[in-house]
C-alpha positions, 0 to 999 in steps of 0.5 A: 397467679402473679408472674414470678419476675414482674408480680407479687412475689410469693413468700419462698420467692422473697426468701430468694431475693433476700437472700440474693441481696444479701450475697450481692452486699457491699459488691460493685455493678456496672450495667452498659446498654444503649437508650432504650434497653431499660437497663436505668428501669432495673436498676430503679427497681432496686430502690422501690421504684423511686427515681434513683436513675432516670429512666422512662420513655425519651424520643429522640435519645437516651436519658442517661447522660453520664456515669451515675453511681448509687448505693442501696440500703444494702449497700450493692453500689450500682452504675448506671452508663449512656448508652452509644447508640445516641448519636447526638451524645456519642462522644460524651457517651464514649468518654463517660463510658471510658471513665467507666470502665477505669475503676480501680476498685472491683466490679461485676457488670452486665450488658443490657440488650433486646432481641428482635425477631430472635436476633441481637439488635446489631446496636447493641453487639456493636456496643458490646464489642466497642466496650469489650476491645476497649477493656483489653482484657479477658474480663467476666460479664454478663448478658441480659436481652430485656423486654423479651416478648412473652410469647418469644419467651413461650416458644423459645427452645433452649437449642433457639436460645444457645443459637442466639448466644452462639452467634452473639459470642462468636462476634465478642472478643471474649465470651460472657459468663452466662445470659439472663433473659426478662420478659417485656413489662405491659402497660409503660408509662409512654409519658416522653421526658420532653412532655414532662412525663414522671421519672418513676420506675415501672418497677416496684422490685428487682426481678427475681431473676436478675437477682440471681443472676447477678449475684452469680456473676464474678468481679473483675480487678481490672488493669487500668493501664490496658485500658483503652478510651472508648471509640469516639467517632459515631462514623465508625461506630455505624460502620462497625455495626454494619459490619457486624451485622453482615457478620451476624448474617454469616454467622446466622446462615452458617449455624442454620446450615451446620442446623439443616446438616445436623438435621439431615444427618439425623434423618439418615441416622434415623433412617439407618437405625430404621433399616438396621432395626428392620433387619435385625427384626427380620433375622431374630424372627428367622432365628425364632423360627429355626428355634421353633422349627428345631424343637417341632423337629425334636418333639416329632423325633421324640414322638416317633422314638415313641411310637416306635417304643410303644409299638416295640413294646405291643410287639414284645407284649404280644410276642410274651403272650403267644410264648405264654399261650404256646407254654401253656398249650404244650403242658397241657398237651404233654399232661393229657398224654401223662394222664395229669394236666397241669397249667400255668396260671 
C-alpha cells in the first residue's frame, strides 16, 4: 500500500488535502530553515513538482539566496527564506530574513529542522532562536523535523518525541504551536546545482500532513516597530550554537535524570503496591478463613443443638412409651383382679 505522506494517495486522502487547501486559500506562509532541511522541496510540491522555489541538492551552500515569494492556483501565497547556516551568505541570509519577518500583512510560518540521532541538529535551534528574539514578540509558529528516518518514525514513542520538543522548547523564547514530523523521501536526486542537476522538486504533492498541519497554525499580525534585524556576524552566530548546544546537553541530562527519577519512583511505587496488595491478599485470606472457621463453628453449634434435640427427642420418646407400656400394665392388672381387662390401644 502507498504511504499516506509520500504515495499515491487515496480518494478520502485527497478529500483531505482538498479540503485543507481550501481552508489555507488566500492565507500567507513563511517557512524558515537552513540549507539542506528540504523546506524549497515542500514547498514546490505545491505546484506539482515544478520549479516554483529552487531546490535539489547543493554542495557547499544553500540554494535559496533570497526571500522568493509565490502564489499557488488556490491562491496560499508561499515564502521561501535562506537559511543562516550558510556561512558564505550569512550576512545577505541575515538581512532577507529580517526583511522577512516585516511583513505588514498577516502571516503563518513554520520552521523546518532535522533530527539526528533523536536530537535537534544545534544549527537549526540556533536559527530558530536567532529569528524568534529578533521578532520580539510572542508570535504562533510551528515546528516540522523533516527527513525523519522511517525506521526513527517507527520506534519513536510519543514520551521520545515530547522529550525532543521539551528540550527544544525550553532553549526557544516562546514555544511553538504544535510539531509536524515527515518521513525522509527515498531515491534523491543527488544531482548537485554546480553539476547542472535539474531544479525539479522530488515531490509531485504536498504531504498530507504538512497540509494539515498547516492549515492549523494561526496568523500572526506582527508590530513592525519591535521588530529587530537579524544577527549578522556568523561569529556569534556559531557561538551562540555552541552555546546551545551545551544547553541542550543540560537539558537533555536533566530530562533524562528527572527520566531515571520518574522511572525509579515508579519501580518503588510499583513495588509498594506489590507489598500492599500481598498484604491485603494475605489479610482478606484470614478474613476468609475466620469466616469460613465462624460458620464451620456455627454449623457444629447447630449440628450439636441436633443431636442433643434429637436425642432429648428419643429420650421423651422412650420415656412416653415405658409410661405407656406401665399404663397399660397397671389396667390390665387392675382389670384381672376386677374380673374385667381392659387396655389401652
Amino acid at each position: 500500500m502507498a504511504s499516506p505522506r509520500y504515495g499515491i494517495p487515496t480518494t478520502a486522502q485527497r478529500g483531505t488535502a482538498h479540503d485543507a487547501l481550501e481552508r489555507m486559500r488566500g492565507r500567507r506562509f513563511i517557512a524558515f530553515g537552513n540549507p539542506g532541511v528540504g523546506k524549497s522541496t515542500l514547498l514546490n510540491a505545491f505546484f506539482g513538482g515544478t520549479a516554483a522555489f529552487t531546490s535539489g541538492v547543493s554542495f557547499g551552500g544553500g540554494l535559496t539566496r533570497g526571500m522568493q515569494w509565490r502564489t499557488t492556483k488556490q491562491g496560499i501565497a508561499l515564502c521561501d527564506t535562506p537559511g543562516l547556516a550558510d556561512a558564505a551568505m550569512y550576512k545577505e541570509c541575515a538581512a532577507e530574513i529580517s526583511k522577512a519577518l516585516r511583513q505588514e500583512e498577516p502571516f503563518s510560518f513554520f520552521f523546518v529542522v532535522r533530527l539526528e540521532a533523536g536530537r535537534v541538529v544545534n544549527e537549526d535551534a540556533t536559527t530558530m532562536k536567532a529569528v524568534l528574539e529578533a521578532l520580539g514578540q510572542e508570535v504562533a509558529y510551528g515546528v516540522v523535523f523533516n527527513k525523519v528516518s522511517e525506521k526513527m518514525l517507527a520506534t519513536m514513542k510519543e514520551t521520545d518525541k515530547r522529550k525532543v520538543e521539551l528540550v527544544l522548547c525550553n532553549q526557544l523564547p516562546c514555544k511553538p504551536q504544535g510539531f509536524c514530523y515527515l518521513p525522509a523521501l527515498e531515491n534523491l536526486d543527488c544531482a548537485s546545482v554546480e553539476a547542472g542537476g535539474s531544479y525539479a522538486s522530488l515531490l509531485a504533492e504536498a504531504p498530507l500532513d504538512l497540509l494539515v498541519f498547516m492549515k492549523t497554525l494561526r496568523e500572526n499580525r506582527v508590530n513592525t516597530s519591535k521588530v529587530k534585524a537579524v544577527e549578522s556576524d556568523n561569529a556569534k552566530f556559531q557561538k551562540e550554537a555552541a552555546k546551545m548546544q551545551e544547553e541542550a546537553e543540560a537539558l537533555r541530562r536533566e530530562v533524562a535524570e528527572g527520566q531515571g527519577r520518574m522511572m525509579r519512583m515508579m519501580a518503588e511505587h510499583k513495588k509498594d503496591t506489590a507489598a500492599m496488595a500481598k498484604k491485603h491478599k494475605a489479610k482478606l485470606r484470614t478474613v476468609k478463613w475466620n469466616a469460613r472457621k465462624g460458620q464451620m463453628e456455627a454449623e457444629r453449634r447447630l449440628q450439636d443443638q441436633h443431636r442433643e434435640h434429637a436425642s432429648a427427642t428419643q429420650q421423651r420418646i422412650k420415656e412416653l412409651e415405658r409410661q405407656k407400656y406401665e399404663l397399660n400394665r397397671r389396667r390390665t392388672t387392675h382389670g384381672n383382679r376386677s374380673g374385667s381387662g381392659c387396655c389401652i390401644s
